[in-house]
C-alpha atoms as an extended CHARMM CRD file, in Angstrom:
* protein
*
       117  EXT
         1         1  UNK       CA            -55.4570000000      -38.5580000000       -3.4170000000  PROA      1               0.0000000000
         2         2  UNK       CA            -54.6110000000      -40.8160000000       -6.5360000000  PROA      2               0.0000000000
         3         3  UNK       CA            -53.8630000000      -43.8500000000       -5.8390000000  PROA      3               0.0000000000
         4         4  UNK       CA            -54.0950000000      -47.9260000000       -6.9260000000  PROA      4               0.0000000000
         5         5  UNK       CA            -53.6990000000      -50.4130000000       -4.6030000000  PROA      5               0.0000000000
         6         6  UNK       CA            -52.8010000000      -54.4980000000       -6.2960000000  PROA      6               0.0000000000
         7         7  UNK       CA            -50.8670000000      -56.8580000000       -6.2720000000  PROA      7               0.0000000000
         8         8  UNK       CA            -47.9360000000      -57.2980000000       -8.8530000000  PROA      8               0.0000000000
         9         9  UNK       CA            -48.7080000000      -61.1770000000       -9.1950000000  PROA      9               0.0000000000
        10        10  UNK       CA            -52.1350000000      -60.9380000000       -9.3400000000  PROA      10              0.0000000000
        11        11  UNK       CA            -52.7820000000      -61.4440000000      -13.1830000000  PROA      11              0.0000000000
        12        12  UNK       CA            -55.9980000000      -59.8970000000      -12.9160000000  PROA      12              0.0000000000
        13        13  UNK       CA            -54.7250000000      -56.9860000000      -10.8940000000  PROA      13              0.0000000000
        14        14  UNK       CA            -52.2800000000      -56.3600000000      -14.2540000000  PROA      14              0.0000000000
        15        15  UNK       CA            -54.6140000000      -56.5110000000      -16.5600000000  PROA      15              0.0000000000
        16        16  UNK       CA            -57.2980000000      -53.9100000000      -14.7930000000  PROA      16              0.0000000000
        17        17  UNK       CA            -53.6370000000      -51.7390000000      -14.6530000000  PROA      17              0.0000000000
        18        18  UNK       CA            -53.2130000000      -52.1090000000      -18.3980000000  PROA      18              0.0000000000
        19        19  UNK       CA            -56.9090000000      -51.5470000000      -19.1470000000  PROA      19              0.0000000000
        20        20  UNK       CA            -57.2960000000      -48.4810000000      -16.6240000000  PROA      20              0.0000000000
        21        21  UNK       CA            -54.1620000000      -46.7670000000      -18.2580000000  PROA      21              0.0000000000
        22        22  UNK       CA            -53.7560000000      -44.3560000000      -15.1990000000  PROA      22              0.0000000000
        23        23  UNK       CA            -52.3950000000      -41.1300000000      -15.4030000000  PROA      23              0.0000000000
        24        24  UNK       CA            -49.1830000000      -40.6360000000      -14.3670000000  PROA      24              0.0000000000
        25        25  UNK       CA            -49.5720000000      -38.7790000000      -11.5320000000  PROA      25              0.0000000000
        26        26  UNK       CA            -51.2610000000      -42.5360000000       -9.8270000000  PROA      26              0.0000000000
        27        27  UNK       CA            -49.6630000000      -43.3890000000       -7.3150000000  PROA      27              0.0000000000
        28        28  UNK       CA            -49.4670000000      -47.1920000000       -7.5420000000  PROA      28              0.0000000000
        29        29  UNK       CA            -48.9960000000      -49.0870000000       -4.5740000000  PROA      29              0.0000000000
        30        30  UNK       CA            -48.0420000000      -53.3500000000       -4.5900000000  PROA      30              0.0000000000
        31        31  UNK       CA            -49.2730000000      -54.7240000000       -1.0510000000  PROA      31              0.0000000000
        32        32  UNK       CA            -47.1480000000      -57.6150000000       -1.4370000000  PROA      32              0.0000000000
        33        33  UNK       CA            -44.0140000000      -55.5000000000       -1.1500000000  PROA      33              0.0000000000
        34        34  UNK       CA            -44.9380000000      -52.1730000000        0.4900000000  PROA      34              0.0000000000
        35        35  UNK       CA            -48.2210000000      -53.2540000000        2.6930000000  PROA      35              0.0000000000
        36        36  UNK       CA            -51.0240000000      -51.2600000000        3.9140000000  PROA      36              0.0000000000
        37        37  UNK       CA            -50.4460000000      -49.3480000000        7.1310000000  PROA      37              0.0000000000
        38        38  UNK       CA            -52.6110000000      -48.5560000000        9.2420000000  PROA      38              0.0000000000
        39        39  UNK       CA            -53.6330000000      -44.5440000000        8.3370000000  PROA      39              0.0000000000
        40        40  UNK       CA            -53.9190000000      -45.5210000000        4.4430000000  PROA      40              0.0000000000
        41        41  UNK       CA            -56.4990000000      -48.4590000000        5.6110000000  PROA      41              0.0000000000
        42        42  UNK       CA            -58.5680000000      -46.1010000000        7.5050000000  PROA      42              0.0000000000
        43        43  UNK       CA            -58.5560000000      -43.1600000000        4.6390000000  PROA      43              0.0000000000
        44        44  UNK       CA            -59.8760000000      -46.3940000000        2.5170000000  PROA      44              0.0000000000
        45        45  UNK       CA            -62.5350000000      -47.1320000000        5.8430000000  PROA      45              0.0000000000
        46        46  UNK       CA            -63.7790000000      -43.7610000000        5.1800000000  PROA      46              0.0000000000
        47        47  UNK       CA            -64.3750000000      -43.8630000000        1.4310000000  PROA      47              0.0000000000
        48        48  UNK       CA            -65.3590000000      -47.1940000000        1.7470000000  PROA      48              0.0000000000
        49        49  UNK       CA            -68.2130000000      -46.8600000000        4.7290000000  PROA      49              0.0000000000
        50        50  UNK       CA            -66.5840000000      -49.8500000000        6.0830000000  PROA      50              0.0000000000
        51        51  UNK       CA            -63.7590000000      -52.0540000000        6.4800000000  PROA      51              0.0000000000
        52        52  UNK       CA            -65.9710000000      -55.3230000000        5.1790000000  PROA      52              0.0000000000
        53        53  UNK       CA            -66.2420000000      -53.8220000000        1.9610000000  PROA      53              0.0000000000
        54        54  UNK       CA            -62.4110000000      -53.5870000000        1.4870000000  PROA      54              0.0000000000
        55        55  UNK       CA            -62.5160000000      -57.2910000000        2.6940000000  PROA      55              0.0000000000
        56        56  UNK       CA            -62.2290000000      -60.2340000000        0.4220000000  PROA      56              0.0000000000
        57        57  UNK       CA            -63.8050000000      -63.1900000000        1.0170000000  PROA      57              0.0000000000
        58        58  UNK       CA            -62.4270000000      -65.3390000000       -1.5300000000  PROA      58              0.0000000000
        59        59  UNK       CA            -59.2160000000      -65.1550000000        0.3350000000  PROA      59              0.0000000000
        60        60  UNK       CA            -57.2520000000      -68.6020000000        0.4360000000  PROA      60              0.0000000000
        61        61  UNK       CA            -57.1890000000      -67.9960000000        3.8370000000  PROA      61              0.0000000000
        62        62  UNK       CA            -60.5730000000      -66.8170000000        4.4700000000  PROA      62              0.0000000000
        63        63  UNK       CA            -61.1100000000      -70.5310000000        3.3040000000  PROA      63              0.0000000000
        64        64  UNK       CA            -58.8500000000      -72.3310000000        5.4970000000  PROA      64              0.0000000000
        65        65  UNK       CA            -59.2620000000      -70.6520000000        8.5300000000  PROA      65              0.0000000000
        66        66  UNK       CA            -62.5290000000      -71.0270000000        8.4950000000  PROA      66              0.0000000000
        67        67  UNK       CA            -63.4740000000      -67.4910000000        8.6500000000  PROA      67              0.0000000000
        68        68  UNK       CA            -66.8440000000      -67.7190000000        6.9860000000  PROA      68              0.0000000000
        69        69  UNK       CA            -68.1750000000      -69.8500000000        9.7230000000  PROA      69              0.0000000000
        70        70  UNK       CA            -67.4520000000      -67.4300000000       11.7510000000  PROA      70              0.0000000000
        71        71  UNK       CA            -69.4360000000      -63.7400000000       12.7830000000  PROA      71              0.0000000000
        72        72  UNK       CA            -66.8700000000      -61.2580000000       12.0320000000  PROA      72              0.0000000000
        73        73  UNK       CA            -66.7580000000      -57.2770000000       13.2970000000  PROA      73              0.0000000000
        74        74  UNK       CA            -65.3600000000      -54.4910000000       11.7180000000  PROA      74              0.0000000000
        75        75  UNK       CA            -62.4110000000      -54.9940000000       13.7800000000  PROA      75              0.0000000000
        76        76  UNK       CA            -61.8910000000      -58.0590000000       12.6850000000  PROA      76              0.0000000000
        77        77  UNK       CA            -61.4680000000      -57.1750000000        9.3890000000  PROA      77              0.0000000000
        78        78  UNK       CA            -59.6400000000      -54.2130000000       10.0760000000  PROA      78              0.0000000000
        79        79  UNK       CA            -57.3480000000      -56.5840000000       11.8800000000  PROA      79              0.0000000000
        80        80  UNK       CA            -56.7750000000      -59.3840000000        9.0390000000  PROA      80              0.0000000000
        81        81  UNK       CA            -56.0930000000      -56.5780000000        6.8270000000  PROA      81              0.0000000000
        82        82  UNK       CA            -53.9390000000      -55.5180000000        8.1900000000  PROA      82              0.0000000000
        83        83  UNK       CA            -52.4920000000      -58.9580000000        8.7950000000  PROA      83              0.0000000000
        84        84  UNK       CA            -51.9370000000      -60.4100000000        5.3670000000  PROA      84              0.0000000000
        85        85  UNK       CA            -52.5870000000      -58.4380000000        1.8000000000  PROA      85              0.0000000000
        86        86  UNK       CA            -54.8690000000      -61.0830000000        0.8980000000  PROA      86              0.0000000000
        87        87  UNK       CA            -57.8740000000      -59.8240000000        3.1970000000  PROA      87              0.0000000000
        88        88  UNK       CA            -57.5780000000      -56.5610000000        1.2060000000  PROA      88              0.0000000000
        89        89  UNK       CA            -60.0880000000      -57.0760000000       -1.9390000000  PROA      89              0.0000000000
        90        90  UNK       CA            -58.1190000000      -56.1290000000       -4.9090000000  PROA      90              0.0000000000
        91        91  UNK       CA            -57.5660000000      -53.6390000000       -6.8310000000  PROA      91              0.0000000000
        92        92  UNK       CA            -58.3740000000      -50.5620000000       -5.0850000000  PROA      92              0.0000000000
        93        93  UNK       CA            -58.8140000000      -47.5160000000       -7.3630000000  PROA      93              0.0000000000
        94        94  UNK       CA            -58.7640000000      -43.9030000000       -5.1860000000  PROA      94              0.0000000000
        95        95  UNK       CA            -59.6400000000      -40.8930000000       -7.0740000000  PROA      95              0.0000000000
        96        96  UNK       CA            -60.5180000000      -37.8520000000       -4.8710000000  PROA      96              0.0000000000
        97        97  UNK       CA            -63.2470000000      -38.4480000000       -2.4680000000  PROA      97              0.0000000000
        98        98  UNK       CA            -64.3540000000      -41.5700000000       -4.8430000000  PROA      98              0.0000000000
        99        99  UNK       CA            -63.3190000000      -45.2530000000       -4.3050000000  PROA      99              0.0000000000
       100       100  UNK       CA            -63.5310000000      -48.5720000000       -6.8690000000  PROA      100             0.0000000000
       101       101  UNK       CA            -62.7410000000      -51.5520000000       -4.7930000000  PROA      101             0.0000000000
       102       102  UNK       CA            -62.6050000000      -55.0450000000       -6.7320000000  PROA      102             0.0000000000
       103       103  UNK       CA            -62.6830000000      -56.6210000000      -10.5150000000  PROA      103             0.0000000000
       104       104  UNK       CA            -66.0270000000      -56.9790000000      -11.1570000000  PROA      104             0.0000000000
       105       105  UNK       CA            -66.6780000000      -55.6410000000      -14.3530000000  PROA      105             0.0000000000
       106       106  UNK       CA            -69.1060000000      -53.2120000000      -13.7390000000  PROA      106             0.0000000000
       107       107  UNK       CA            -66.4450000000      -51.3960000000      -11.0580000000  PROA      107             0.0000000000
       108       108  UNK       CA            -63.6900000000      -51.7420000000      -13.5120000000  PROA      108             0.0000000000
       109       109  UNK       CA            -66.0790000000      -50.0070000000      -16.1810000000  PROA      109             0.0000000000
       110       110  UNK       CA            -66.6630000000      -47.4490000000      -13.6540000000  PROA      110             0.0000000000
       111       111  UNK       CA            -63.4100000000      -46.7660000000      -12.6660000000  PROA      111             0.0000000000
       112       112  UNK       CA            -62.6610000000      -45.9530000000      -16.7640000000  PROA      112             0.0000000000
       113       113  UNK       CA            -65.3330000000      -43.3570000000      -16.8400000000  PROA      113             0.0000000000
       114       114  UNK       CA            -64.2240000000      -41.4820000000      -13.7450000000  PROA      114             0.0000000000
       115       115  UNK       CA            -60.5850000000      -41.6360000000      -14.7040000000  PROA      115             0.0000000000
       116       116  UNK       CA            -61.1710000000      -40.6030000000      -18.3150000000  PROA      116             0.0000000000
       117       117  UNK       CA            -64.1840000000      -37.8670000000      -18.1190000000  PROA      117             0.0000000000
């Protein structure tokens, strides 16, 4: 599978998009408009070893509900993922068997080499 998972008004999402210059045959998918489901979050689960490392903890809403006071499961995230497209750290880059989850720049330099070698 090829695929990129953002957010069309996530400025940062864009710019990884432009800079990453995926092939064309990337799926691209905006979680805003067309949200995870279920089976696509659990083919990330696997790649990712875990459903806390798709999870993003800068979330507004991580924030304001209080979530970090909190001991969450894998459920739990698996559930507020599946809730609201903010829980989903962003962008997610799937090539193959191989995932790049978030903007740090190290992943986003990463993500260039295995696209473009």
């Amino acid at each position: 599978m090829k695929k990129f998972y953002y957010l069309s008004t996530c400025d940062t999402c864009k710019r990884i998009l432009s800079e990453l210059d995926l092939p064309s045959d990337f799926a691209r998918q905006d979680i805003k408009t067309d949200p995870i489901t279920g089976a696509d979050l659990e083919a990330l689960r696997h790649l990712a070893g875990s459903y806390e490392a798709l999870f993003s903890k800068r979330a507004r809403l991580y924030k304001e509900r209080g979530l970090k006071n909190q001991t969450l499961r894998e459920a739990d995230y698996k559930n507020l993922i599946l809730e609201h497209y903010t829980f989903l750290k962003r962008p997610v880059t799937v090539l193959g068997d191989r995932i790049f989850i978030g903007n740090a720049a190290k992943i986003v330099s990463a993500t260039k080499e295995a696209l473009h070698s």
